[in-house]
N, C-alpha and C positions, 0 to 999 in steps of 0.2 A: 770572601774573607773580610771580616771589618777590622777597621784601623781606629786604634784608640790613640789618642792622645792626651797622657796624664800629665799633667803640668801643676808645678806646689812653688809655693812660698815659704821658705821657713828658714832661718838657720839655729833652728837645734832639730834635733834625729826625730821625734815624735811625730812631727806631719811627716818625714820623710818615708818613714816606717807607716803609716797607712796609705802612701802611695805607690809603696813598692808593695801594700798587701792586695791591691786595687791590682794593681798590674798584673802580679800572680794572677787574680784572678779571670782578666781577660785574656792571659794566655795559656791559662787551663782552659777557658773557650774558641780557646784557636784563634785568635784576633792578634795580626801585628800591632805592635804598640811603639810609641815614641816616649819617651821618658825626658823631661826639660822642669828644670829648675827657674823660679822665678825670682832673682836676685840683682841686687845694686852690686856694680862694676868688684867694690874694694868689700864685697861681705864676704865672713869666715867659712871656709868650705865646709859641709856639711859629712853625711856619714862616705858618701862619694865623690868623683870628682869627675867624671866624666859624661855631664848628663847631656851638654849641647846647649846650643843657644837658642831659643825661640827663631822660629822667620817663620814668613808667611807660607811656604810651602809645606809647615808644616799643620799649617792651620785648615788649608786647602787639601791634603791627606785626610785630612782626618774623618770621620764618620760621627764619630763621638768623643770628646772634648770633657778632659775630667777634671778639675780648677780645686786643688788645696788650699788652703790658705791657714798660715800661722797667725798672723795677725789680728785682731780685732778694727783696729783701725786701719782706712788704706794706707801704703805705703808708696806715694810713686815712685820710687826708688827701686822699686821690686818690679812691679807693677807697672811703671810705664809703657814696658817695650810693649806688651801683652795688648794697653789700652790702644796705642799707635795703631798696632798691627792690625786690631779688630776693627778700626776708625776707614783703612785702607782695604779690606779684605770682608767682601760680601759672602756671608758663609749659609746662605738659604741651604733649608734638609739637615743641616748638621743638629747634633742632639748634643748637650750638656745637662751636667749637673757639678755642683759644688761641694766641697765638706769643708771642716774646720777643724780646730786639733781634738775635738771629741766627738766627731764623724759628722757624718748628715745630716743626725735626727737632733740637731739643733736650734734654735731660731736663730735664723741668722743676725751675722753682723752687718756693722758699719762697710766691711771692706767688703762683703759676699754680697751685697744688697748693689754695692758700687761696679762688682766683676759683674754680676746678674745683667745689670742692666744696660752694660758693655757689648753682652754675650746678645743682649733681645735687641737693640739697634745693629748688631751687623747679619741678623736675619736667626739667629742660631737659636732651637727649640729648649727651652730648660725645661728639664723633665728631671720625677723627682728622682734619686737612686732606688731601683729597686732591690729588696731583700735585706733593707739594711737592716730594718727591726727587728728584733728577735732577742732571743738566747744568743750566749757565746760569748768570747771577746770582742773585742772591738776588730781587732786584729784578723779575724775570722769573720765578722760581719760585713769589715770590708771588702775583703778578699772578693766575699758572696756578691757584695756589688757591683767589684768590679764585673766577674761572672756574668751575672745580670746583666750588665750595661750591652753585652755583646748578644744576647742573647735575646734582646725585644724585636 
């Protein structure tokens, strides 16, 4: 069984809302998932409140590693722990991929250029989302990647 772990930055609903669509969709392919928010200590709670704090064991669970991000620019504020954690934590075999608040099929940014290359020094494979293009919403596109992501 694979273990995803989606992890977003954001505080307004819309990144939050393509990462719970990502999630549906890994566990419509049977994959445990970890769900973690990437936020500074005093930011405004988002549409939940429960999502856990990043650590490293949950970096080492994982098989595949999903990275939202709201922002355009980095945030360390957001983002530090995330940076830390991948600094200390060698994660050879693991597979990521990134979106932004209008999915994947974007060019990336400032801050997705910055996770990327966080992600490729502590051994971790970025690979692109599959099935994100298409028909449909976004909403639904995502869903299908996360899907995908459990599924290669």
């Amino acid at each position: 069984m694979a273990h995803v772990l989606i992890l977003f930055q954001a505080n307004t609903e819309p990144v939050e809302q393509l990462a719970l669509a990502v999630t549906v969709g890994a566990v419509e392919a049977e994959a445990l998932i970890r769900l973690r928010r990437l936020a500074a200590p005093d930011a405004p709670e988002v549409g939940h409140k429960s999502y856990g704090k990043l650590q490293s064991s949950d970096l080492f669970w994982a098989d595949v590693i999903v990275v939202g991000l709201e922002d355009a620019a980095p945030n360390p504020a957001d983002l530090g722990t995330l940076f830390n954690l991948l600094k200390e934590t060698p994660l050879s075999s693991k597979r990521a991929w990134i979106f932004g608040p209008d999915g994947p099929d974007t060019p990336p940014t400032e801050a997705q250029l910055l996770v990327a290359e966080a992600l490729q020094a502590a051994k971790v494979v970025l690979v692109p989302p599959a099935a994100s293009a298409g028909s449909g919403d976004l909403i639904a596109r995502m869903k299908q990647c996360g899907l995908a992501s459990v599924e290669k």
